[in-house]
C-alpha positions in Angstrom: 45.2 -14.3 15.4 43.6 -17.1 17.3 46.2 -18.6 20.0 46.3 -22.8 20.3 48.5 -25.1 22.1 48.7 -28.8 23.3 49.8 -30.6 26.3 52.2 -33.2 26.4 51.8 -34.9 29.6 52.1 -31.9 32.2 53.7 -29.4 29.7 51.6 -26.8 27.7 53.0 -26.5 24.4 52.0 -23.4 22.3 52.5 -22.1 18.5 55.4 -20.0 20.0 57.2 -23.0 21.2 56.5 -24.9 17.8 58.1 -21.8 16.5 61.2 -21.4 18.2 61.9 -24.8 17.7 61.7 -24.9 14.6 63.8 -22.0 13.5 66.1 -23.2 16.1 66.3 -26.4 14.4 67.0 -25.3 11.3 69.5 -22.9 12.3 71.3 -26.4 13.7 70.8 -28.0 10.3 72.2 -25.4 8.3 75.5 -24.6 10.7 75.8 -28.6 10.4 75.9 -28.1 6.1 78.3 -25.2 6.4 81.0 -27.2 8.8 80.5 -30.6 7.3 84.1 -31.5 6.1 85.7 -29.1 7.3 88.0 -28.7 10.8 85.3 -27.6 12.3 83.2 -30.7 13.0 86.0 -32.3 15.1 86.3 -28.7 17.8 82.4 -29.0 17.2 82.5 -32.5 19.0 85.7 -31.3 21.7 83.4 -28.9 22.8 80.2 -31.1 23.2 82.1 -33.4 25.3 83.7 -30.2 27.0 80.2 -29.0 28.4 79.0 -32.5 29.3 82.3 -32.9 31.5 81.6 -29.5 33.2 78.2 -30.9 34.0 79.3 -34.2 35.1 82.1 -32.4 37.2 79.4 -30.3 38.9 77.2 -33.8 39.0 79.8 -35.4 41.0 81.5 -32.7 43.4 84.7 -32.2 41.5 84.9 -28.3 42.1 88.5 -28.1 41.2 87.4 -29.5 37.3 84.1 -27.6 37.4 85.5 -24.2 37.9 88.5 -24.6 35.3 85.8 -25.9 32.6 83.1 -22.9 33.6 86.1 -20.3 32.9 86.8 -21.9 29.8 83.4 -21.9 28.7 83.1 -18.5 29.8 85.1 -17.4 27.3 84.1 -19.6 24.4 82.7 -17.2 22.5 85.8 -15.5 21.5 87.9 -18.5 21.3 85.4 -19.4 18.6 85.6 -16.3 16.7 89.2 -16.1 17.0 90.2 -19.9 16.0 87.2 -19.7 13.1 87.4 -16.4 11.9 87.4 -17.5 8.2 84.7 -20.0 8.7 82.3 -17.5 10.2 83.1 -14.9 7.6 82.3 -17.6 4.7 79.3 -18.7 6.6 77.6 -15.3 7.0 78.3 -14.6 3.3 76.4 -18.1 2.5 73.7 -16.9 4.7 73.7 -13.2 3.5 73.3 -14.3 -0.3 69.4 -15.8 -0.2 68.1 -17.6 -2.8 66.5 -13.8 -4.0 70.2 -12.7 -4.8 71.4 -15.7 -6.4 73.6 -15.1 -8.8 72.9 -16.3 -12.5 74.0 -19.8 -12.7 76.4 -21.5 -15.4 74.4 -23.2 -18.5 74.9 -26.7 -19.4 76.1 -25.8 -23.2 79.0 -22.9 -21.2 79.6 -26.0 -18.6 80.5 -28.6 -21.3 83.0 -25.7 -23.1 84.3 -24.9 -20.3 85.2 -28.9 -19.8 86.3 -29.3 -23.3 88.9 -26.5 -22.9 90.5 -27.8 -19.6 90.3 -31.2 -21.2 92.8 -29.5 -24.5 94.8 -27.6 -22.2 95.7 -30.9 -20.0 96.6 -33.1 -23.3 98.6 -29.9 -24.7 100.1 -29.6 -20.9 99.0 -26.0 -20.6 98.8 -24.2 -17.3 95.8 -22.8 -16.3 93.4 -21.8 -12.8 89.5 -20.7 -13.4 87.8 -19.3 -10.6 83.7 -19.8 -11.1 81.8 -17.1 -8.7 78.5 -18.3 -7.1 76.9 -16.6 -4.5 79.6 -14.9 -2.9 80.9 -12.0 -4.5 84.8 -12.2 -5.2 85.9 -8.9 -5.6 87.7 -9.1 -1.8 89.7 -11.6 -2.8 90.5 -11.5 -6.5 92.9 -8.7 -6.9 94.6 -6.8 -10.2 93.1 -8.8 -13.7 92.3 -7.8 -17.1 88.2 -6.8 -17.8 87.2 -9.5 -20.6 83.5 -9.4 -20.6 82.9 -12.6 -23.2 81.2 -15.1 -23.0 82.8 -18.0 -21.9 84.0 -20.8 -24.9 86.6 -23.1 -25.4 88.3 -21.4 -27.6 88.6 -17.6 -26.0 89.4 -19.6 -22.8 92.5 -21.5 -25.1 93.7 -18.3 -26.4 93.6 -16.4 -23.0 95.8 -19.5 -21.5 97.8 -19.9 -24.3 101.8 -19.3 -23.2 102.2 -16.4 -25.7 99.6 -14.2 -24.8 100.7 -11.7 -21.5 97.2 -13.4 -19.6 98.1 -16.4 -19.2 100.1 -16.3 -15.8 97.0 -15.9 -13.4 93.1 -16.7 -12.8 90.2 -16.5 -14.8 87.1 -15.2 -13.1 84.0 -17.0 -14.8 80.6 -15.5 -13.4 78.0 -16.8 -14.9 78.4 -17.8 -18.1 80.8 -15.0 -19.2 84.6 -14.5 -18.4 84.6 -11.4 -16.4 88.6 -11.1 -15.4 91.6 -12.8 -16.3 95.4 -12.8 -15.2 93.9 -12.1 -11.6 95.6 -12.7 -8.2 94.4 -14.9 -5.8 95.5 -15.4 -2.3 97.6 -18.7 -1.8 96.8 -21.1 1.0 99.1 -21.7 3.9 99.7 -24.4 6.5 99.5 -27.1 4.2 100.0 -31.0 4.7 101.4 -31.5 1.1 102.4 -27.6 0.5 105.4 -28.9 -0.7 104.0 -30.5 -3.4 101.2 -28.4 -4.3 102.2 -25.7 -7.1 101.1 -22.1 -7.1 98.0 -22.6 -8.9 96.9 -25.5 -6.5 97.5 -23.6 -3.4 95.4 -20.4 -5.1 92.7 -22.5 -5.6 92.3 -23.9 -2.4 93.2 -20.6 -0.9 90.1 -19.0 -2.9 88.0 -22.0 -1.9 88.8 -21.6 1.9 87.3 -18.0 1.9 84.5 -17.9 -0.4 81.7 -20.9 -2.0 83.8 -20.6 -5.3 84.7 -23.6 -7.6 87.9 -23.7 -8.9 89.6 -25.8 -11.5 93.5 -26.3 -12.2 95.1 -27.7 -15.0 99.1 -28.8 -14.3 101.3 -28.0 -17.0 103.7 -30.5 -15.3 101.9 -33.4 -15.3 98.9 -32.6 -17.8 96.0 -33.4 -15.2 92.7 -32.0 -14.3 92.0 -30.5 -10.5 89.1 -29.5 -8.9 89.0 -27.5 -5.6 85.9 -26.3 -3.6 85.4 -25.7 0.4 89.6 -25.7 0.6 89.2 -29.2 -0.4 90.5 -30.2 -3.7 90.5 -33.5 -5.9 92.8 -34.0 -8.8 93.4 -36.3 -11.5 89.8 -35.7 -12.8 89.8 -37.0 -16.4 86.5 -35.9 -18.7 83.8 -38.1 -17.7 84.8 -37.4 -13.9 85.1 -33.9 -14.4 81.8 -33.3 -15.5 80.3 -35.8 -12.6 82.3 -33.6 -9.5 82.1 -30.0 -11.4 78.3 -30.5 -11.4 77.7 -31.7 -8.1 80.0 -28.7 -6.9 78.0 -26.1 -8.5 74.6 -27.4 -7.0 76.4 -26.9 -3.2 
């Protein structure tokens, strides 16, 4: 292959370096999408202005500061995975499930029956949590369930939710377009600033969201409103129009 390169001012610049800047650059981008909105964007700016004090300190003499700062940074690298061991699970999952092992995604018609059933189930103040799988496989996290296999409609999701029936106290696992699981376990968050006024449901959902790209929605049987988590973030008191705005713009993440 023939080799090229350019000069900018006294610097020869070949493919190579175009290269490696590039994927470097991207690399940047695309660690910047995974933390954006979560806790890590504010350690992500700490430790930018850690490393420009530890040059500054060597800048100005301060040895004392320069020393404590190059031991810190010395061991960074396992403060980081220690501190963000869920984030950096989540995000080599992201990474690890390319576009060629997408998982099929949820049609529009499944989408709006899926909306119509949350919508009944909030009027009718009937409890109910539905996990939807995208890229990240959730058999880590979803444990126990019932195999359902159908494909997903308002009315098998009413009936599965419906006090009555013995599947109603758990999740749904949507994947696809077709319920694979219901009356699943989820793993609950922890450490939360309104845990005390979160219910079960809501803190499975954002516990779901935290580890994996899931979606998850929550209907409250106590006060008869629509939730929607995704990234361990959740927003509640969705009614239809809303729903169907937020849901869609989750599931394009």
């Amino acid at each position: 292959m023939t080799s090229w390169s350019f000069a900018v001012g006294n610097l020869q610049v070949t493919w190579r370096d175009v290269l490696d800047i590039l994927i470097v650059g991207y690399i940047f981008f695309r660690l910047m999408l995974m933390i954006k909105g979560t806790r890590a964007v504010s350690v992500v700016y700490g430790l930018v202005l850690v490393v420009a004090l530890y040059f500054a300190a060597g800048k100005l003499g301060l040895y004392t500061l320069h020393w404590l700062l190059g031991n810190f940074l010395g061991s960074l690298f396992l403060v980081v995975i220690i501190l963000f061991r869920r984030d950096i699970r989540k995000a080599l999952a992201v990474m690890g499930a390319t576009t060629i092992f997408r998982r099929e995604a949820m049609e529009e018609n499944c989408m709006d029956e899926l909306i119509l059933a949350l919508v009944a189930m909030a009027k009718k103040r009937i409890g109910a949590l539905v996990i939807l799988e995208r890229n990240i496989p959730l058999g880590d996290v979803v444990s126990g369930g019932v195999e359902i296999g159908g494909r997903l409609t308002r009315d098998l999701l009413l009936t599965i939710f419906h006090p009555d029936t013995p599947l109603h106290d758990g999740a749904v696992l949507v994947r696809g377009g077709r319920i694979e699981m219901a009356a699943c376990i989820l793993p609950l968050a922890t450490g939360l600033k309104h845990e005390a006024t979160l219910g079960t449901r809501h803190r499975a959902a954002i516990g779901v969201t935290e580890e994996t790209d899931a979606v998850a929605l929550v209907v409250s049987e106590e006060r008869g409103t629509i939730s929607l988590a995704v990234g361990g973030r959740i927003t509640s008191s969705l009614n239809e129009v809303r729903l169907k705005k937020v849901l869609s713009a989750a599931m394009r993440r």
